[in-house]
C-alpha positions in Angstrom: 0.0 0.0 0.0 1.0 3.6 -0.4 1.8 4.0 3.0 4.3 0.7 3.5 6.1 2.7 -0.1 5.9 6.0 1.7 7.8 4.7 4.9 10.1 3.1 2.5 11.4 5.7 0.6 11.8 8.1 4.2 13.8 5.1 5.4 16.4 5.0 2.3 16.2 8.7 1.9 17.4 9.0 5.7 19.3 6.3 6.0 21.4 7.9 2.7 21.4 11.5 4.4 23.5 9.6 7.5 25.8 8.2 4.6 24.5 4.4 5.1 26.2 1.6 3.4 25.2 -0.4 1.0 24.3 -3.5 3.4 22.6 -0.9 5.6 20.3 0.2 2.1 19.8 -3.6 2.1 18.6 -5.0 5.0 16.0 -1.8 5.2 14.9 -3.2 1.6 14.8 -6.6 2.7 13.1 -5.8 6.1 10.0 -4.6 3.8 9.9 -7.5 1.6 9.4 -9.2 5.1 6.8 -7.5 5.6 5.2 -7.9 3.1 6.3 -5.2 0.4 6.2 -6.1 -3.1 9.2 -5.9 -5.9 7.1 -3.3 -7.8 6.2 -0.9 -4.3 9.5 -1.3 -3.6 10.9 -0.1 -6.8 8.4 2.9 -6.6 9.8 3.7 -3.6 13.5 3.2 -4.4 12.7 5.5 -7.3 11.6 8.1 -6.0 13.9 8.5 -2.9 16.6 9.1 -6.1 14.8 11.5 -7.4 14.4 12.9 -4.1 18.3 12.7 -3.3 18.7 14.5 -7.1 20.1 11.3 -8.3 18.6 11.7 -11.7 20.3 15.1 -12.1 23.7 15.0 -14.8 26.0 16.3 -12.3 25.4 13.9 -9.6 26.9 10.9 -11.7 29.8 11.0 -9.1 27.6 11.3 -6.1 28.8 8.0 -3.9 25.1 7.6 -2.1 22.8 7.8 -5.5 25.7 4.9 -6.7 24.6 3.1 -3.3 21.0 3.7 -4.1 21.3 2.5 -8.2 23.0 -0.5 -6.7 20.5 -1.3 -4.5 17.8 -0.7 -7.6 20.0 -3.0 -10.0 19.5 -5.7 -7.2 16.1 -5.2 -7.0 15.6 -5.2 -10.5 17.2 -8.4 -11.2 20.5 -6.3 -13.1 22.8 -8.3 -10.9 24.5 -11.9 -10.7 21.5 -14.0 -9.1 23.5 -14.4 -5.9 23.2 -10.9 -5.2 19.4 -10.6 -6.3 16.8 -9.5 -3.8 14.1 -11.0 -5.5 14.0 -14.2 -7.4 13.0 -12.8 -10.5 13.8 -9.8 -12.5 11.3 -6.5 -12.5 10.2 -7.3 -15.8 9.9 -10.7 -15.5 7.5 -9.5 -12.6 5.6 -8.1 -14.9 4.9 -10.7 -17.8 6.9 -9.0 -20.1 
């Protein structure tokens, strides 16, 4: 639900402004798929704490925490060796496509 997304993306977006690690991005990703949170809600919410943190902007290629957050989105989306995958299958495969 929008809420669960909501409370997702504050959690990355201030877990980012306190300069979190990637395992730290992680295991708050993971804790919502726990609860419950699906790949899609998740990848909502993942996308729009980057464009939140100005992630999408040209400049910011070298910004270290929007590389944290895009690597956190690749393993979400499946853009990753399946070891490191969050979810079995890949976004689109989610999707039927």
């Amino acid at each position: 639900d929008s809420m669960t997304t909501e409370n997702l993306r504050e959690e990355i977006v201030s877990a980012l402004k306190r300069d979190a690690s990637n395992d730290d991005l992680l295991a708050i990703v993971l804790r919502h798929k726990a609860r419950g949170t699906d790949q899609k809600a998740t990848y909502a919410a993942l996308e729009c704490a980057r464009m939140e943190m100005g992630c999408n902007e040209a400049d910011d290629e070298n910004n270290p925490l929007c590389e944290r957050l895009e690597d956190i989105i690749d393993r979400l989306c499946g853009f990753c060796p399946q070891a490191d995958a969050i979810w079995e299958s890949s976004l689109s495969e989610a999707h039927g496509e």
